[in-house]
Backbone bond lengths (Angstrom), bond angles and torsions (degrees), N, CA, C in turn:
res aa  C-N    CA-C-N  psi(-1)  N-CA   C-N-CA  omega(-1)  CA-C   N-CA-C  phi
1 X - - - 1.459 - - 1.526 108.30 -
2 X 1.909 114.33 134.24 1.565 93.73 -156.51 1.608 91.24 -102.16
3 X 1.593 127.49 -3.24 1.566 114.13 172.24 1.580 91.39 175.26
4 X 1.660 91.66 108.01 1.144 110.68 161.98 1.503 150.70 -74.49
5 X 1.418 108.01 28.17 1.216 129.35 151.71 1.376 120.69 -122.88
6 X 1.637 109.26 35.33 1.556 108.81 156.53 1.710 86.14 -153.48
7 X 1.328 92.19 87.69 1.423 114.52 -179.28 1.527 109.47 -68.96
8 X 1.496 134.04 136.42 1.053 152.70 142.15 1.794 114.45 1.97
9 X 1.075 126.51 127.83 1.570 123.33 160.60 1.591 107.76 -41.85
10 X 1.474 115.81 -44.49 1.245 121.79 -162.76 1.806 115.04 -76.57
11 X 1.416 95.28 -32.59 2.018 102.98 172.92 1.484 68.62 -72.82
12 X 1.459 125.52 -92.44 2.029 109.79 -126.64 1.260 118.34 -61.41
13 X 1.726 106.23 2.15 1.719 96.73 150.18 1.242 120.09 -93.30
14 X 1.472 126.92 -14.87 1.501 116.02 174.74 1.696 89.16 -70.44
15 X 1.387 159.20 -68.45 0.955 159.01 -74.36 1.476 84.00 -124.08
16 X 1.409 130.59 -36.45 1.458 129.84 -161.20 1.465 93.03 -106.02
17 X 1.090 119.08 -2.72 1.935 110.87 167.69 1.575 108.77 -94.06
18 X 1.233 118.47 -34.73 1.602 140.45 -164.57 1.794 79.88 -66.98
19 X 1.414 113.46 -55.12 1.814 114.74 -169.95 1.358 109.56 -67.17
20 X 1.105 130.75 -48.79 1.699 135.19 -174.89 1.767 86.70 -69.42
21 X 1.850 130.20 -57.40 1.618 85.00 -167.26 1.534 127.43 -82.25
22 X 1.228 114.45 -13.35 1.670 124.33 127.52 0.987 110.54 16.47
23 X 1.530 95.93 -91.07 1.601 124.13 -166.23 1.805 104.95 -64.07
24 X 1.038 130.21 -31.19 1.187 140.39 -159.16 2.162 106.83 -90.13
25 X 1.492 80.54 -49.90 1.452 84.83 -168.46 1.464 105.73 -71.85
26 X 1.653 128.91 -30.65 1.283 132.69 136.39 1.554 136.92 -8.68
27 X 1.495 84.40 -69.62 1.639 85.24 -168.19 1.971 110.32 -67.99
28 X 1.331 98.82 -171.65 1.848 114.94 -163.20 1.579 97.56 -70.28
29 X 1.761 114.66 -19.20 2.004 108.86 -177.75 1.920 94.07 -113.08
30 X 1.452 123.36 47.61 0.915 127.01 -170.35 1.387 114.47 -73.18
31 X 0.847 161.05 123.69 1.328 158.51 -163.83 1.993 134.46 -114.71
32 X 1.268 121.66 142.19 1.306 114.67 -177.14 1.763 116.93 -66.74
33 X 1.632 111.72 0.57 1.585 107.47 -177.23 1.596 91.75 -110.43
34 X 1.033 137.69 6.08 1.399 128.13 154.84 1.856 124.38 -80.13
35 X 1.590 101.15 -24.22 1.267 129.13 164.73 1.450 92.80 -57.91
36 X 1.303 128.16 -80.72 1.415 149.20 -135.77 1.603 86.25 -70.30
37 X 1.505 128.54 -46.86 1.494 137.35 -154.25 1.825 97.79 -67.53
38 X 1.491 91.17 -63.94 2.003 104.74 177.25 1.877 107.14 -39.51
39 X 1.403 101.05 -58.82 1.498 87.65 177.36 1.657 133.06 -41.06
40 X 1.381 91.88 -64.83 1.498 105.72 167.94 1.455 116.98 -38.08
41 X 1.741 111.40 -57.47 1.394 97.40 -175.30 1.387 116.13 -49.28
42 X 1.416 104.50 -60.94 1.670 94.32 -179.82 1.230 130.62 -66.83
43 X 1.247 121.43 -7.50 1.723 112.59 154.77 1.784 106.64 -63.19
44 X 1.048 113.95 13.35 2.011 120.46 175.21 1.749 96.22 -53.65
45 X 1.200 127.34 122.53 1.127 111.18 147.22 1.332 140.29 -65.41
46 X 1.224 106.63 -34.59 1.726 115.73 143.16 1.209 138.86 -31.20
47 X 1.368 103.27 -60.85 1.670 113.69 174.82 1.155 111.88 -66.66
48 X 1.584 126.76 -35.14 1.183 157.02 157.16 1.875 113.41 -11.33
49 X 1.293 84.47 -69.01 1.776 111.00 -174.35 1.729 109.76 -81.57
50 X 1.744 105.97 -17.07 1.325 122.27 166.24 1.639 110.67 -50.78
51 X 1.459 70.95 -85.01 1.702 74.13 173.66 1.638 138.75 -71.42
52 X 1.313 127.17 -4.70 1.349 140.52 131.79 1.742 97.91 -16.54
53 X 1.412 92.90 -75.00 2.183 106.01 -158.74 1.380 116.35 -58.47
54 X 1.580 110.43 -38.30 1.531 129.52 159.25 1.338 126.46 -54.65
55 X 1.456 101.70 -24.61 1.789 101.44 -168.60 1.701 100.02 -98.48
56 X 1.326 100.38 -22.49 1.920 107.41 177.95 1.126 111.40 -98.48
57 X 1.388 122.42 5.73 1.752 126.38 138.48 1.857 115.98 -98.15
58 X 0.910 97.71 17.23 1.618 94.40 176.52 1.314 115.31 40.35
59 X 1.534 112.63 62.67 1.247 109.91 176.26 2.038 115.47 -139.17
60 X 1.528 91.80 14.80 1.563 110.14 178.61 1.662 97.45 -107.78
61 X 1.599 118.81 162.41 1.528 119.59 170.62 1.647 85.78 -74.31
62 X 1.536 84.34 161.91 1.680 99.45 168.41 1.502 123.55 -85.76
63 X 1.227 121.86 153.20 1.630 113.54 -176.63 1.390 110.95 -73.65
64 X 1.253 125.19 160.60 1.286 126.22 173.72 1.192 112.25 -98.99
């Protein structure tokens, strides 16, 4: 990845699906395939190596 703050078409669509099922699995008609959807994304190997580049610029929260 040559600079991870001009992320790929392909991350800022995983990144804007990860937010809508978010938003989805959230709300009051929240559902167990928005659960199922979030996982998957982040098993992305892509997104994967995303956040790798983000976390060794200190610019993600830290895990607990």
């Amino acid at each position: 990845m040559s600079d991870p703050l001009k992320p790929s078409v392909s991350i800022l669509s995983k990144l804007g699906s990860l937010a809508v099922h978010c938003e989805e699995m959230l709300s009051a008609k929240g559902h167990v395939f928005d659960r199922h959807a979030i996982a998957g994304i982040l098993l992305d190997g892509e997104l994967k190596e995303w956040l790798v580049q983000m976390d060794k610029m200190a610019l993600l929260p830290v895990k607990r």
